[in-house]
N, C-alpha and C positions, 0 to 999 in steps of 0.2 A: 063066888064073886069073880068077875070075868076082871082082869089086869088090863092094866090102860095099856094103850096103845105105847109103844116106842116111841122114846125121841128122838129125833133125826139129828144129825149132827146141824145141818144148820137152822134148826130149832135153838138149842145148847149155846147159854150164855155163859152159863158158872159150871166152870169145871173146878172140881176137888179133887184132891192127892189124900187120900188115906194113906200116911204117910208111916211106917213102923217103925222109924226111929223117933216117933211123936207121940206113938199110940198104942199100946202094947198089944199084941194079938190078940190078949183073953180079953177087951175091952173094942178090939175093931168092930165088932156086930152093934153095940150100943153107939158109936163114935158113928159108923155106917148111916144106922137108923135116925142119928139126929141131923147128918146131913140134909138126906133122904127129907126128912120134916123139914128142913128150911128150905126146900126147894132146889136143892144141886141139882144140874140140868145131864152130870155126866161124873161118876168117881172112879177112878184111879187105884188099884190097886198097887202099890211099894214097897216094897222090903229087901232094904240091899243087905240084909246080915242074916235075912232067915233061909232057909234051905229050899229049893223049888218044891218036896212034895210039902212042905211045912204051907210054903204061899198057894200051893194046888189045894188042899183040901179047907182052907181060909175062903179062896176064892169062890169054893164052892159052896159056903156058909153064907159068902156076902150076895153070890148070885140068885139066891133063895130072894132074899130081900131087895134087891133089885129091879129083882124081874115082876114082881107085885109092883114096886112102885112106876114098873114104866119106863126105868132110867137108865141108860147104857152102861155097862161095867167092862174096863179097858185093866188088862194087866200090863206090867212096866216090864218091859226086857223078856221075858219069857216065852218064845214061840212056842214054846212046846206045850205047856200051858193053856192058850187059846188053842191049840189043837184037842186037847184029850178035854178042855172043858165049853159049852155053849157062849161064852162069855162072847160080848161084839165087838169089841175092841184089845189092840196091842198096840203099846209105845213103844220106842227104840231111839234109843240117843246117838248119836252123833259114832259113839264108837262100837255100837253092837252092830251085829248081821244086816246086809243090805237088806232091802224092801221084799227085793224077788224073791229071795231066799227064803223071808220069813214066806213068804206067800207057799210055799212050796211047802215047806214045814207044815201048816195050818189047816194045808187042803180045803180050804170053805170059805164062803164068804165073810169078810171082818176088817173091821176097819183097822186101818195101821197107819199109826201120826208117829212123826219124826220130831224132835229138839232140834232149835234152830238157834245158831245164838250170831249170826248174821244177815245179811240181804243177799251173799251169796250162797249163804245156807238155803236161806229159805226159798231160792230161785231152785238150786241142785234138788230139795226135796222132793219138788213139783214134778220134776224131769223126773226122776227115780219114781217116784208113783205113789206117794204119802197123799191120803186122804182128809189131812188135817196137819198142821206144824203149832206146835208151840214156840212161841218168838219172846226169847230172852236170853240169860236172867235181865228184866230192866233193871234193881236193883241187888246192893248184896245178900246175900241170903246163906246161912246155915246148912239148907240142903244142900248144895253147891258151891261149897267153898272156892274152889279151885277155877271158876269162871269168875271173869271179868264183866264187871256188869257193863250192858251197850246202853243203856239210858232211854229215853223215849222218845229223842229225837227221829228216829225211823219209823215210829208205828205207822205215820200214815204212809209213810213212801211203802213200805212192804205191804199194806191195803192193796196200793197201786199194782204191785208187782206179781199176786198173790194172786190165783183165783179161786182159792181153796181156803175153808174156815182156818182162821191166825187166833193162837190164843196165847194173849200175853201174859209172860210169866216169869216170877221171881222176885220176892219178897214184897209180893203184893197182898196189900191188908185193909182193913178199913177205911183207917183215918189216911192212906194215899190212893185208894180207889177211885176218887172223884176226878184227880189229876191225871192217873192214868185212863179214864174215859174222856176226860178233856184232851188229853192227848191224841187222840186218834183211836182207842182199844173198842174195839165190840163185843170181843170174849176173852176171859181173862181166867186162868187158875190158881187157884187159893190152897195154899196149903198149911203153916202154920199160924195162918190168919186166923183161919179158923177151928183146926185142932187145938188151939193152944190158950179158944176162948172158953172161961168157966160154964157159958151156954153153946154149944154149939149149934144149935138149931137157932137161934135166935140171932148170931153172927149170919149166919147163911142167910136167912133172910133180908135182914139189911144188906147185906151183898147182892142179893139177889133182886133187892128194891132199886137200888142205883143203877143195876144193869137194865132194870125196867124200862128205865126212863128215857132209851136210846128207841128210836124208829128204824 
């Protein structure tokens, strides 16, 4: 069976965070797969307590199933990581390794998005050479204790400012998804939204349906 085509990043509405303080490792491939079924247009590989080759040979399981389904698989902080594995994507926060550097480290093509949790973030990231910025936290969230959430007051002004896919993020869930597309959002990441639902494929989807409805 010949694998669909890639999704492009501005294809990619819903992005998910496979998140391993949500999801236990021996359980990431079935958590992965029901993503994957609800339509996540892009997943995240996360694990800030497991060890690089522990998240290398994870990523290598989730990339198996990824790559069938079509769907871009991005690791969180690890250059080296997207280097030694085919994976399309690396994320980098605010206080890991510049842009170029990772670029240097990866040697190949792959996309690398930055955390933004301003409008001078999210202007600096563009100048730096990020492919894609996640803009938040809007709300508080668990993942991220230690960030102040900026609210939604700014999503459309960073639309403005931005000429590169923005996906808003931080503790965005369901029952506040509609308000955050009311807001201004076009792409938005979900991460104990939908880990944390007794279906997750069935979460993803209705995430997936709302984000539908934008032209």
């Amino acid at each position: 069976m010949i694998a669909p085509a890639l999704k492009s990043l501005g294809e990619a509405r819903l992005y998910a965070i496979l998140d391993l303080g949500y999801v236990v490792p021996n359980d990431a491939e079935r958590a992965a797969s029901q993503l994957l079924r609800g339509g996540a247009d892009v997943i995240q590989l996360r694990g800030k307590e497991q060890s690089v080759s522990e998240l290398a040979r994870l990523a290598s399981k989730l990339h198996r199933l990824t790559s069938e389904a079509g769907v871009p698989l991005v690791i969180n902080d690890h250059a080296e990581i997207a280097r030694d594995l085919p994976v399309e994507g690396l994320h980098l926060g605010q206080d890991d390794l510049p842009i170029a550097l990772a670029h240097e480290i990866v040697e190949r093509d792959c996309w690398i998005g930055k955390s933004t949790h301003s409008l001078d973030q999210a202007r600096a990231a563009v100048k730096e050479g990020a492919d894609y910025i996640g803009f938040g936290p809007l709300f508080a969230t668990p993942t991220k204790p230690a960030c102040q959430p900026i609210g939604m007051a700014d999503i459309r002004r960073v639309s403005q400012l931005v000429p590169i896919p923005i996906f808003c993020i931080g503790g965005i869930k369901l029952n506040n998804l509609a308000d955050v597309l009311d807001a201004g959002a076009t792409r938005v990441v979900i991460v104990s939204g939908l880990l944390q639902n007794a279906d997750i494929a069935r979460a993803t989807r209705e995430a997936k349906a709302l984000l539908s409805t934008l032209r």
